[in-house]
N, C-alpha and C positions, 0 to 999 in steps of 0.2 A: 324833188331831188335837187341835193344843191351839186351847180357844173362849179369846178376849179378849174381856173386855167393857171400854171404857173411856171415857172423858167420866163417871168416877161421883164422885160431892159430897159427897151426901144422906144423914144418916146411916140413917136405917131402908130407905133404898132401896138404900145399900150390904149391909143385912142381906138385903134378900130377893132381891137376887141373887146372893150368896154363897153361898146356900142352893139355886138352883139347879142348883151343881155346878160352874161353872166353872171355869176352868185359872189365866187369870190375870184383875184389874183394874188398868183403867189408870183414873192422877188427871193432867189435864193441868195444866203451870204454863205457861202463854203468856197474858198478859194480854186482850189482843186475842180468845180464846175467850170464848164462851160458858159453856162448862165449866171455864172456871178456876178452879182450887183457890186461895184466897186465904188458908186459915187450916186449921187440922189438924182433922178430922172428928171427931166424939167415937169414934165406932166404925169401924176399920179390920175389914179382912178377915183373918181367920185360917187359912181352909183353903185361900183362893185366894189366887197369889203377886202381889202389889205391886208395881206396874211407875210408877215416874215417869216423865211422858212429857213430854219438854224440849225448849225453842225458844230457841235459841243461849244459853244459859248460862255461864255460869263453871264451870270445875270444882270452882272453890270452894262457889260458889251450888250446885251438885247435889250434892255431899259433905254439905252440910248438912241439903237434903231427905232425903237418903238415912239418914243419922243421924236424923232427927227421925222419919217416916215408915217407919223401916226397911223400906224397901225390899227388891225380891230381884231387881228388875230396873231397868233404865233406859232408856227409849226415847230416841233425841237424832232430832229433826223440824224440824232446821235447815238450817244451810250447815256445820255440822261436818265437819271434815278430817279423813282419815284418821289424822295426827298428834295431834288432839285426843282421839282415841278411843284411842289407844296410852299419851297422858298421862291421859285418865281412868281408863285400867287400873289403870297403876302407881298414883296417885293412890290406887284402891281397895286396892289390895293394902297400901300401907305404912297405910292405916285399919285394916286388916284386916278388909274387906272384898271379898274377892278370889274372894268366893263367887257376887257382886253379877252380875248376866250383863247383857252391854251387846246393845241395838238399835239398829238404823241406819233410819231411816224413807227410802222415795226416792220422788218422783213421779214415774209413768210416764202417757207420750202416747204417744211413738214407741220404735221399735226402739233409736233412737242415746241414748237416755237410758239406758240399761245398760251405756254406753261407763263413765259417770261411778261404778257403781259397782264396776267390778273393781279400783280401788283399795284397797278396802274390805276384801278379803280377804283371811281370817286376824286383822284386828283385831275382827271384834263377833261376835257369838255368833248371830244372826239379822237378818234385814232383813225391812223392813216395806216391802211395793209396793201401792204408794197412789196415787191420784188425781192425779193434777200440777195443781197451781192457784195462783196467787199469793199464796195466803192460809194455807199452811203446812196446808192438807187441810181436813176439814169439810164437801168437795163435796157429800157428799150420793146422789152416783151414781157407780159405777162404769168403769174402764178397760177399754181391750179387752183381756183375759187371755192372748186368742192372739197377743198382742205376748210373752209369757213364752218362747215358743219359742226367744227371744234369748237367753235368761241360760241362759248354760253352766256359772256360776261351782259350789261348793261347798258355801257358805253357808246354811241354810236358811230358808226364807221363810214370814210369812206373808201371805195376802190381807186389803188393806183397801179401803174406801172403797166406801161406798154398798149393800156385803151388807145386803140386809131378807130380811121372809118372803116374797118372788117372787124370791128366787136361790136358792132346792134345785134346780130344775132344772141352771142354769148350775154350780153348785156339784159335782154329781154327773157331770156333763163333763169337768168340768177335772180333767186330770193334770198332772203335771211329779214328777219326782226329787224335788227339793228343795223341795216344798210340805208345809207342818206344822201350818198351821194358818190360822183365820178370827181378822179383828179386827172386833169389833161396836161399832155405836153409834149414829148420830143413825137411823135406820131404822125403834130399837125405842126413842125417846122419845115421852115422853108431853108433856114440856117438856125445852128444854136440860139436860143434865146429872139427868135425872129420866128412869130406864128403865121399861118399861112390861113388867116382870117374868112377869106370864104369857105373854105374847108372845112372849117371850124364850124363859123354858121350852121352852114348845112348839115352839118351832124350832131350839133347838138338842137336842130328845129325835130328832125327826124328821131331821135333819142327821148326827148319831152313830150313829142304826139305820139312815141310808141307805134312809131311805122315802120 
């Protein structure tokens, strides 16, 4: 199962959760957060891959982050089209950056919002099923999962929005085919954009050993 930790800033607080082990971190660019990355942190992540997490962008504007930041992933948490994620491919590819793996963010409420993402497939690499809210995510609390019964598609996913340390039970319930991983965040702050690293730790050592 890949752990996402993301909303991270801070540069010593990016070190001690990199040191817990995790898969990927995500830096969000959306003004309007809380956790907006405004400027390049002195220390990035080494072991854990770097995922830009983007609210209606340019492909320009994420080509650059992705260059500055080197990147190895890109989340898009917008109204992004299908088509915009097929020109951010090519876009990576003639950088040559074609290694770069794209995410699709969706919010789900009901069933019929999994109409809007079978367009999707074949162009991104994973999709992220989040919270629906008018505010581009950050709810805080969790969806009903057993709406997932709906997505037939191929794509792999993973779960966001509102996992803390009282979803190991719900967490060790939930199946589906195409479930890969957990996205972490405001659950395990101490402040916006400031994670609360032993916390962390310990639930995802407990979460991986399925305890």
């Amino acid at each position: 199962m890949i752990v996402k930790v993301c909303g991270m800033r801070e540069e010593e607080n990016i070190r001690q959760v990199e040191q817990i082990g995790i898969d990927w971190m995500g830096f969000i660019f959306y003004e309007k957060s809380k956790r907006h990355v405004a400027e390049l942190p002195a220390y990035l992540p080494v072991k854990a891959k770097r995922v830009g997490v983007f609210v209606d962008y340019s492909v320009t504007d994420i080509l650059e982050k992705v260059k500055l930041f080197r990147f190895n992933g890109i989340q898009l948490h917008g109204a992004e089209t299908p088509a915009f994620c097929q020109e951010l491919r090519s876009a990576l590819k003639e950088a040559s950056l074609a290694d770069v793996f794209i995410n699709k963010a969706f919010g789900i409420a009901v069933e019929a919002d999994f109409e809007n993402v079978k367009a999707f497939e074949g162009v991104c690499d994973h999709y992220i099923f989040d919270t629906k809210t008018p505010t581009k995510g950050g709810a805080g609390y969790s969806f009903d999962w057993s709406l997932l019964k709906a997505y037939q598609g191929s794509t792999p996913f993973l779960l966001s929005g509102g996992i803390g340390p009282d979803s190991l039970e719900a967490l060790r319930s939930f199946a589906h085919p195409q479930w890969v991983g957990i996205d972490l965040n405001s659950k395990f702050e101490i402040a916006p954009a400031l994670k609360d690293a032993e916390l962390l730790n310990s639930f995802i050592k407990k979460f991986s050993n399925n305890e």
